[in-house]
C-alpha positions in Angstrom: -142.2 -22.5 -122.4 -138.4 -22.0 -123.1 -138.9 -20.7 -126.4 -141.3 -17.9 -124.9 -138.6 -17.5 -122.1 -136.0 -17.2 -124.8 -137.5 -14.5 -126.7 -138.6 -12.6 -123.9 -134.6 -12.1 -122.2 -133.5 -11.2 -126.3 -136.0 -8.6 -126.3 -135.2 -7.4 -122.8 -131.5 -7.5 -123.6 -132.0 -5.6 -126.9 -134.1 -2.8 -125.2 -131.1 -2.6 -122.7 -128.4 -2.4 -125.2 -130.7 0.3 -127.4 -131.3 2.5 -124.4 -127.7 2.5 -124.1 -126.4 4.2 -127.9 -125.6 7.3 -128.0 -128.3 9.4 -129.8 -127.3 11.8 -132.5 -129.4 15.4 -132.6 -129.1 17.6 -135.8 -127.8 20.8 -135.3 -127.4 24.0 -138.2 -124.8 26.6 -138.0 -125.3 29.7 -139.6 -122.4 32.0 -139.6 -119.0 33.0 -140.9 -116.3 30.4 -141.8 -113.0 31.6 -139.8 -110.8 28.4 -140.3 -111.0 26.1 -142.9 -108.8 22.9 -142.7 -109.4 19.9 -145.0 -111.3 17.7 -142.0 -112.9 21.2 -139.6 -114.3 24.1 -140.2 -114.7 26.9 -137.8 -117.5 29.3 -137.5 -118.2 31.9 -136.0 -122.3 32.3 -135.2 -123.8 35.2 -133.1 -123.1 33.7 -130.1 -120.0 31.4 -130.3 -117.4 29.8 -132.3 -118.1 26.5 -133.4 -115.7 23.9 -134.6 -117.1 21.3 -137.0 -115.6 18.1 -138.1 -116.0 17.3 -142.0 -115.4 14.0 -143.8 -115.5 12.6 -147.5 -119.3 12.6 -147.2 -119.6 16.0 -146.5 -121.5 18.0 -149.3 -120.7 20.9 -150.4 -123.1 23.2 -152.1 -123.4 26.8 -153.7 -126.4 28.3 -154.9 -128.0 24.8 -154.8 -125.5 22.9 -157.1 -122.2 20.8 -155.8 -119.1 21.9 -155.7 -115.6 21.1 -154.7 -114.6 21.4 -151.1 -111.8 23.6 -152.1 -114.8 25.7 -152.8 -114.3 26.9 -148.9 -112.6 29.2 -147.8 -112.5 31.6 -144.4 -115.0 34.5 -144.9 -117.5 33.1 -146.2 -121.1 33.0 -145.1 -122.1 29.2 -144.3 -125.1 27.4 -143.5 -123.5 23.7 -141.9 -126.1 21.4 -141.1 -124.4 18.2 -139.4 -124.9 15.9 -136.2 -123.5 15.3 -132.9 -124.4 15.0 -129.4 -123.3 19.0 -128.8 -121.7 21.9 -130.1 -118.7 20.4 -129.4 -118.8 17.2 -131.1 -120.7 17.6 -134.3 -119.9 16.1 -138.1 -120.8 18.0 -141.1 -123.4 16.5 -143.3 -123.7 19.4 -145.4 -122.1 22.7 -145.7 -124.2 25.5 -147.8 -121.9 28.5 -149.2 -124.6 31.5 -149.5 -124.2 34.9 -149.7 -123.4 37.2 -146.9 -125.9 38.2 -144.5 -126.5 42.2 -144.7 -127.5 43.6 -141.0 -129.9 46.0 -141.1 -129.3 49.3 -139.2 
């Protein structure tokens, strides 16, 4: 009886203390980089500007192949895909250099 006691208060503690973490959501950016720093990048969508942390696991890609983060620079037309709870808290898991967008008249 104290053994199924046991196990039922871990299991209700654990549900507790899961319903408790923070849950990450995925987010992508598409826009213009404005402001590169070597830990944020800014861009700058239709809407808004968006700040974006970056860290030693960000990727960096161009044309589907790696490159060096130095490969960054303000200007340029990036797709970031990362994670956070909002706009204003999100960490870069991936940060696509692709060509500019051409608006159509």
């Amino acid at each position: 009886m104290r053994r199924r006691t046991w196990s039922y208060w871990m299991v209700a503690m654990f549900l507790v203390t899961a319903a408790q973490l923070p849950a990450h959501e995925n987010f992508r950016i598409i826009g213009t980089a404005t402001k590169v720093q070597a830990t944020q990048v800014d861009v700058k969508t239709k809407d808004r500007s968006v700040a974006v942390r970056m860290d030693k696991q960000t990727k960096f890609l161009r044309d589907g192949k790696k490159v060096a983060a130095g490969e960054l620079k303000a200007g340029q037309s990036v797709v970031v895909e990362a994670y956070g709870d909002s706009f204003e808290d999100l960490l870069a898991i991936e940060v696509r250099i692709v060509p500019p967008i051409r608006q159509s008249k």
